[in-house]
C-alpha positions in Angstrom: 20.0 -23.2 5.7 20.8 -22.9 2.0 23.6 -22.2 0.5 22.2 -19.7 -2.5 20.9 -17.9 1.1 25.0 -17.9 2.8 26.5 -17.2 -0.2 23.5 -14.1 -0.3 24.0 -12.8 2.7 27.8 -13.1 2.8 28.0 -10.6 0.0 26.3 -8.2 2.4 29.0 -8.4 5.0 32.2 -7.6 2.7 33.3 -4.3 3.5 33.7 -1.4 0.4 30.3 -3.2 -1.5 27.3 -1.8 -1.7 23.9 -2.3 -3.1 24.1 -1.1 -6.6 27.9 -2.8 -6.5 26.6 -6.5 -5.3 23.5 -6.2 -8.0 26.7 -5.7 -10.8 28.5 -8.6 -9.1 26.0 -10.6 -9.2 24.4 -9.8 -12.7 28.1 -10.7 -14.1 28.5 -13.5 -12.3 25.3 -15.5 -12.3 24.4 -15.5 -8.6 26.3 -14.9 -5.1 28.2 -18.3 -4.9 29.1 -17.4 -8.4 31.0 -14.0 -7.2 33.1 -15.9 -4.6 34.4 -18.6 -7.3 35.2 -16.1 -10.4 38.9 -15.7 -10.8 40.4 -12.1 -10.0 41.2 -11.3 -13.5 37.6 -11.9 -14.5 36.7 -10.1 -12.1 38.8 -6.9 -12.8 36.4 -6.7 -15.8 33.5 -6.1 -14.2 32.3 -2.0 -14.2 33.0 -0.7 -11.2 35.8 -3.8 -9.7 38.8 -2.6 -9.0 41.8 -4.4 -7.0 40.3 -2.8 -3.6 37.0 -4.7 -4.3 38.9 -8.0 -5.6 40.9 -7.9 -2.7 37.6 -7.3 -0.3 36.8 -10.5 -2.0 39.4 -12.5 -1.7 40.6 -11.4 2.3 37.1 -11.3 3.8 35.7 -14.3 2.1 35.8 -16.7 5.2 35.2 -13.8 7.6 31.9 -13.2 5.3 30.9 -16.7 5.6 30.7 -17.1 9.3 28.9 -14.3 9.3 26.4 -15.2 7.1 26.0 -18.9 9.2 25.4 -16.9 12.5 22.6 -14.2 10.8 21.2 -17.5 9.1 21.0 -19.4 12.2 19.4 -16.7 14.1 16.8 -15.9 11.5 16.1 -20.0 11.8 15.6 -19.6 15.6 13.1 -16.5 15.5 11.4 -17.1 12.3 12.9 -14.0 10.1 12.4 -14.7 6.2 15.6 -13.6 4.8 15.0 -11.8 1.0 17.9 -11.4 -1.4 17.0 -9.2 -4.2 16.7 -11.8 -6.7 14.0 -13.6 -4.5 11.0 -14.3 -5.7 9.1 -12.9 -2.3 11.1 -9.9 -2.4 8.7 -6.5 -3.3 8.4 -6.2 -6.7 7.9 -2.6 -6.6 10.9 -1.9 -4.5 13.2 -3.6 -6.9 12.5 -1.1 -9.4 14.0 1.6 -7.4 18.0 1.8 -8.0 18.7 2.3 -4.1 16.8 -0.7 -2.8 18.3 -3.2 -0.6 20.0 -6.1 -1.6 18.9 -7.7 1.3 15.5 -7.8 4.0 14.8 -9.1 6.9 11.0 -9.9 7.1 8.9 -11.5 10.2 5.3 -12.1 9.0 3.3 -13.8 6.5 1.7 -12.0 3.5 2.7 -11.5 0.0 4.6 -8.4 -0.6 3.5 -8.0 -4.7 -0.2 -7.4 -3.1 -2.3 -5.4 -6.1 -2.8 -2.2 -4.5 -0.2 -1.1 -1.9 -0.8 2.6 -0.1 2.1 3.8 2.6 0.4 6.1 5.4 2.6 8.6 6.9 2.6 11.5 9.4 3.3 13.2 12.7 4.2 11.4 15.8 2.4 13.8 17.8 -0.8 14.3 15.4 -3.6 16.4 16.5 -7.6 14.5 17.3 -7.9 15.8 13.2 -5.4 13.7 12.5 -6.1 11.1 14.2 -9.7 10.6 13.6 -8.7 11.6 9.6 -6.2 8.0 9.7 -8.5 6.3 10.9 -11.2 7.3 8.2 -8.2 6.7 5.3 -7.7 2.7 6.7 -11.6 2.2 7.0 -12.1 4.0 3.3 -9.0 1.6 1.8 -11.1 -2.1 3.1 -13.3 -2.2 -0.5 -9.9 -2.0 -2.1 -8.4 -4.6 -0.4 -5.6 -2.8 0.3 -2.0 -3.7 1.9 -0.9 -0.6 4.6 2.1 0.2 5.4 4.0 2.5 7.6 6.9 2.6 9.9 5.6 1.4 13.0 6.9 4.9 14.8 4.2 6.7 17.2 1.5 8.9 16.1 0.2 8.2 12.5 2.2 5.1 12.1 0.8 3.2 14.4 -2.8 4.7 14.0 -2.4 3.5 10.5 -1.3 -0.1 11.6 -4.0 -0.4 14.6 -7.0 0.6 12.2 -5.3 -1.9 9.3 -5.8 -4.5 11.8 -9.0 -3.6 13.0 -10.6 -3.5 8.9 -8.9 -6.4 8.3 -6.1 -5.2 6.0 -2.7 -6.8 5.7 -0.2 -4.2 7.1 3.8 -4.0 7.1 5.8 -2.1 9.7 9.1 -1.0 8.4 11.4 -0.6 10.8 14.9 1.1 11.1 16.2 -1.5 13.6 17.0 -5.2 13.4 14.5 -7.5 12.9 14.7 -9.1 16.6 14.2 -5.3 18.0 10.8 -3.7 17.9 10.7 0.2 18.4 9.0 1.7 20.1 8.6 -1.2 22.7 5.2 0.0 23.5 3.9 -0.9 20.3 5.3 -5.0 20.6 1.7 -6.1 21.1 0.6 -4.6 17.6 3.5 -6.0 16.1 2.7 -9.3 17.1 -0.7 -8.9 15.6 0.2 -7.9 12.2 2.8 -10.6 11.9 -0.7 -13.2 11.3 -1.6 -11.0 8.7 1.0 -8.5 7.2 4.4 -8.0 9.0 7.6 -6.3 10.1 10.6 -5.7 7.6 13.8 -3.9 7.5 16.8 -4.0 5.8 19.0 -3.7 9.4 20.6 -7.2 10.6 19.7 -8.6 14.6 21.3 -6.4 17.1 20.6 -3.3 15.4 19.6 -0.7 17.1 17.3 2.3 15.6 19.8 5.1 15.6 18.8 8.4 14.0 20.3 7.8 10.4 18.9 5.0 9.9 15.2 6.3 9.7 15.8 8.5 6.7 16.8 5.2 5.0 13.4 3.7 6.6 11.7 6.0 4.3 12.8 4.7 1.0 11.4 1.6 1.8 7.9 2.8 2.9 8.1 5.2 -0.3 9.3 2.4 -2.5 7.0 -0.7 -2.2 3.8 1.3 -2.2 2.1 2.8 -5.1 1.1 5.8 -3.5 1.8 7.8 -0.3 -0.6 9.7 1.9 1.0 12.2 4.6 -1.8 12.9 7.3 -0.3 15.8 9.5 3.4 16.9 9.4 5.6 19.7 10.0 6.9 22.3 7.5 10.7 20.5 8.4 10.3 16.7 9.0 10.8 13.3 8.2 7.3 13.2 6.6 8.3 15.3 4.1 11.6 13.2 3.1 9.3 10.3 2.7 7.1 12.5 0.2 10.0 13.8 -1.5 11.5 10.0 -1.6 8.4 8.7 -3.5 8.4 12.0 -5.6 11.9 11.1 -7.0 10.8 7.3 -7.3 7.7 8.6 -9.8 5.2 7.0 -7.0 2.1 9.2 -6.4 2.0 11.2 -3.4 -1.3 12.3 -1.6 -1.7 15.2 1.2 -4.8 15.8 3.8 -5.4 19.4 4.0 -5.1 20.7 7.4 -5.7 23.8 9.4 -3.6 26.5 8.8 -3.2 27.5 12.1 -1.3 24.1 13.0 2.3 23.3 13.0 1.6 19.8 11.7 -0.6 21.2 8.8 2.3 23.2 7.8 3.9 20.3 5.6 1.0 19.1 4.4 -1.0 22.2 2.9 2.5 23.0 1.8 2.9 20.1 -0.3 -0.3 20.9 -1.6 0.2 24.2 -2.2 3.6 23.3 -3.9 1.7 21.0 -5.9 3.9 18.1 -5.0 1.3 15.9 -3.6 -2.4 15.8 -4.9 -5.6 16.5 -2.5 -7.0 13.8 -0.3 -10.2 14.4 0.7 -12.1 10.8 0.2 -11.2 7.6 -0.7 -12.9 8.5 -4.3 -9.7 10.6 -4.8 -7.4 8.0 -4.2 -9.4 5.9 -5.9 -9.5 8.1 -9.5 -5.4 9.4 -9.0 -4.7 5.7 -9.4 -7.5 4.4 -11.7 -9.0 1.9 -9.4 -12.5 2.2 -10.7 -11.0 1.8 -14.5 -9.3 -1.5 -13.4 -12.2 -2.9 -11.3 -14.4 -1.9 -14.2 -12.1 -3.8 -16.8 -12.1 -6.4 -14.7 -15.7 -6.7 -13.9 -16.2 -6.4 -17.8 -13.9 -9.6 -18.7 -15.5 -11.7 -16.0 -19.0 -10.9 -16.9 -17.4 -11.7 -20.8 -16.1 -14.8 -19.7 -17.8 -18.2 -20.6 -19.4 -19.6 -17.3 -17.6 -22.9 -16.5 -19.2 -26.0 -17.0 -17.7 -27.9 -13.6 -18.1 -31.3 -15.7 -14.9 -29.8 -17.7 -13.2 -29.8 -14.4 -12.1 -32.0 -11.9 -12.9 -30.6 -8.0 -9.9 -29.1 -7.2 -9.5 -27.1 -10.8 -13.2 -25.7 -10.2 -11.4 -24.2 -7.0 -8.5 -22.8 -8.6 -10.5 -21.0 -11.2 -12.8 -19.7 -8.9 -10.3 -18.3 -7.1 -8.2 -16.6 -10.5 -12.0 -15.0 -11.1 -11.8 -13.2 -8.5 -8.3 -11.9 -8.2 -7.3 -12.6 -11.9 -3.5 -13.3 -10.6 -2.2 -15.0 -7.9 0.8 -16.1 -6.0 1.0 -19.7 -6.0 1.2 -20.1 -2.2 -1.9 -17.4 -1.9 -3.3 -19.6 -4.3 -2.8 -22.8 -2.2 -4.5 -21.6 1.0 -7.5 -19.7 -0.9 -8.7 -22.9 -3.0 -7.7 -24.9 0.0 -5.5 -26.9 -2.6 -2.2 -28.4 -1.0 0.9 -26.9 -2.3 2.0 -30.1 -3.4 -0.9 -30.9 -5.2 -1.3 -27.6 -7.1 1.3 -27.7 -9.3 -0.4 -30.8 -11.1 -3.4 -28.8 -11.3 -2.1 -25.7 -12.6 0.0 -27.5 -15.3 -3.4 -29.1 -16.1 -5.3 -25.9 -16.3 -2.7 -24.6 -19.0 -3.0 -27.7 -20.8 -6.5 -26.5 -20.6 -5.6 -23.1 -21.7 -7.0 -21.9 -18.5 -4.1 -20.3 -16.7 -0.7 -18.9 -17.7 2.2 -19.2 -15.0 4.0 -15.8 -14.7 7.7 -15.1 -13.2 7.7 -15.7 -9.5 5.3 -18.6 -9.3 2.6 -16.6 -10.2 -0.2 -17.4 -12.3 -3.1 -15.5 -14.4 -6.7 -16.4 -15.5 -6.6 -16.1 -19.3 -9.5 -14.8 -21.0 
C-alpha cells in the first residue's frame, strides 16, 4: 500500500468534491498528500475552494483516510489495480476528456494506451444480423491488432468480448458496478478469460451494485478510451445511442452498420446514418480509411524499410532484442517491452539508457519509449 495511492483515493471519498474539483486541487497543490497539508488560507485561493470545500477538508480528513486503507486493502486481496488520474497506466485517451474519472478500478493485465482502440456497442437483444455482423467486425479488426472494448452487458457486448477472445484481441469490459461484482453473472466465465489478456474496469468502488444511473456514466468511459465507436443494432431510444452521442461530443469517430428498415434495432442505427452523425460500416476497409490506418502502416512500413539494417556486432544480445521489438511496434510501454524482448524489467533500464546513448531509442512520458529513425 502506498501512500501517493491513500492519499489518492482519500480525495475520492470527501463529500462536496468532484472530478474536475480534485484535478484543480491537485494541479495547485502538487499531488493528493499535498491537498491534505496546504493551509486553509492557501487553500481559499484556489478557483473553485470555498469554506464548504476547506471545511470538507479539514472535518472528513481522517474519515477519508480509513476509507481509503479498507478500499486499498481490498483491492490488495483481489488483485484490483487502482488508477489515479495522474497514473502513468491510466488511459491516455480518457484523460483528455474533461469528465473522466479521477479514479479506476481495473482487474486484468494489458496496457490501456494500446495503438488502435475501437469500442463495440449495440442491442442486448440483437437480431442473427447482428450477431453474425459482431462477429465479422472482431475477426475484420485481428490484422490491426486492435484492443475491444465494450460494457460487458448481454447481446453485442458480450458478442464483441467472446469473438475478441476467440481472434486473440486484448478486450476491456467496462462495468457500471464495483470491481468485485461482475454483471450479468452469467457472463463471470468470460470475464475471467479476458482478465489474461485485456480486463474489467470501472470507476464504481467494491460493493457497488449496477443500479440504472450508473450505466449512462458506463458509456463515457467506453466512448472515451477508444478512438472510434461502432453501434451494431440499436433502438431509435436507447443507451446505444447515448454512447454515440457521448463520443460525438468527445470528437471521437462514430461508425454505424446499416440495418433493415423493418427492424426496431435498425431504427438507431440507419438513423444515425441517416442523421449523418456516424459514418457507414460496411468492411473493415471503412474503418480502416475513416481513421487512416493504411496511411500509418504505410509510413511506417516506409521508415523501416528506410532504416539502416542493424549490424548485431553493434549490439550486445539483449539490445538486438529490444530493437527488434521497437521495429515492429515503433513505441512501447516499458513493461510490454520487458515481456516481448523477454528482457527482465530490472535489466532493461540499463539497456534502454544504453540504446539512447546509442541514439537508438528516445524514452517518452509514462515509461515509454520510441525507435528513432
Amino acid at each position: 500500500m502506498s501512500e501517493n495511492s491513500l492519499y489518492e483515493v482519500a480525495l475520492t471519498k470527501l463529500p462536496g468534491i468532484g472530478a474536475q474539483l480534485t484535478r484543480q486541487l491537485v494541479s495547485y497543490c502538487g499531488s493528493a498528500k499535498a491537498v491534505f497539508s496546504t493551509p486553509p488560507g492557501k487553500l481559499l485561493k484556489i478557483p473553485g475552494v470555498g469554506d464548504k470545500i476547506v471545511r470538507n477538508l479539514t472535518d472528513n480528513f481522517r474519515y477519508a483516510l480509513v476509507e481509503a486503507e479498507e478500499v486499498l486493502k481490498k483491492a490488495e486481496e483481489q488483485d484490483v489495480h487502482i488508477l489515479f488520474y495522474t497514473s502513468a497506466r491510466y488511459p491516455d485517451r480518457l484523460k483528455q476528456i474533461a469528465d473522466a474519472p479521477v479514479l479506476l478500478y481495473f482487474r486484468g493485465n494489458t496496457d490501456f494506451n494500446y495503438k488502435r482502440i475501437i469500442s463495440i456497442v449495440g442491442t442486448r437483444k440483437p437480431t442473427s444480423y447482428g450477431q453474425s455482423i459482431t462477429e465479422r467486425i472482431v475477426e475484420g479488426l485481428k490484422p490491426y491488432n486492435v484492443m475491444v472494448v465494450s460494457g460487458l452487458a448481454y447481446g453485442v457486448d458480450i458478442i464483441s468480448h467472446r469473438a475478441a477472445l476467440q481472434a486473440g484481441l486484448p478486450t476491456i469490459g467496462v462495468m457500471a458496478s464495483g470491481p468485485d461484482i461482475i454483471y450479468p453473472a452469467v457472463h463471470r466465465k468470460y470475464a475471467e478469460k479476458m482478465m489474461e489478456n485485456g480486463g474489467l474496469l470501472t470507476e464504481s468502488t467494491f460493493g457497488t451494485k449496477p443500479d440504472a444511473p450508473r450505466f449512462p456514466a458506463r458509456n463515457r468511459i467506453i466512448a472515451g478510451m477508444s478512438d472510434c465507436t461502432i453501434v451494431v443494432e440499436a433502438a431509435f431510444k436507447s443507451g446505444t445511442l447515448i454512447t454515440a452521442d457521448i463520443a460525438h461530443s468527445y470528437d471521437k469517430e462514430v461508425m454505424a452498420v446499416p440495418g433493415n428498415i423493418n427492424s426496431s434495432v435498425s431504427e438507431g442505427t440507419n438513423y444515425l446514418i441517416k442523421s449523418h452523425k456516424a459514418a457507414v460500416y460496411t468492411s473493415p476497409q471503412d474503418l480502416v480509411e475513416l481513421l487512416n490506418w493504411d496511411l500509418e502502416d504505410e509510413a511506417a512500413a516506409k521508415k523501416v524499410a528506410s532504416k539502416t539494417i542493424l549490424n548485431p556486432a553493434d549490439f550486445s544480445e539483449d539490445e538486438m532484442k529490444v530493437l527488434q521489438v521497437l521495429m515492429q511496434n515503433r513505441e512501447e510501454h516499458m513493461d510490454n517491452l520487458s515481456w516481448k524482448a523477454q528482457v527482465p524489467v530490472s535489466l532493461l533500464a540499463s539497456v534502454l539508457l544504453g540504446l539512447e546513448f546509442k541514439g537508438m531509442v528516445k524514452a517518452l512520458p509514462g515509461k515509454r519509449f520510441m525507435l528513432i529513425g
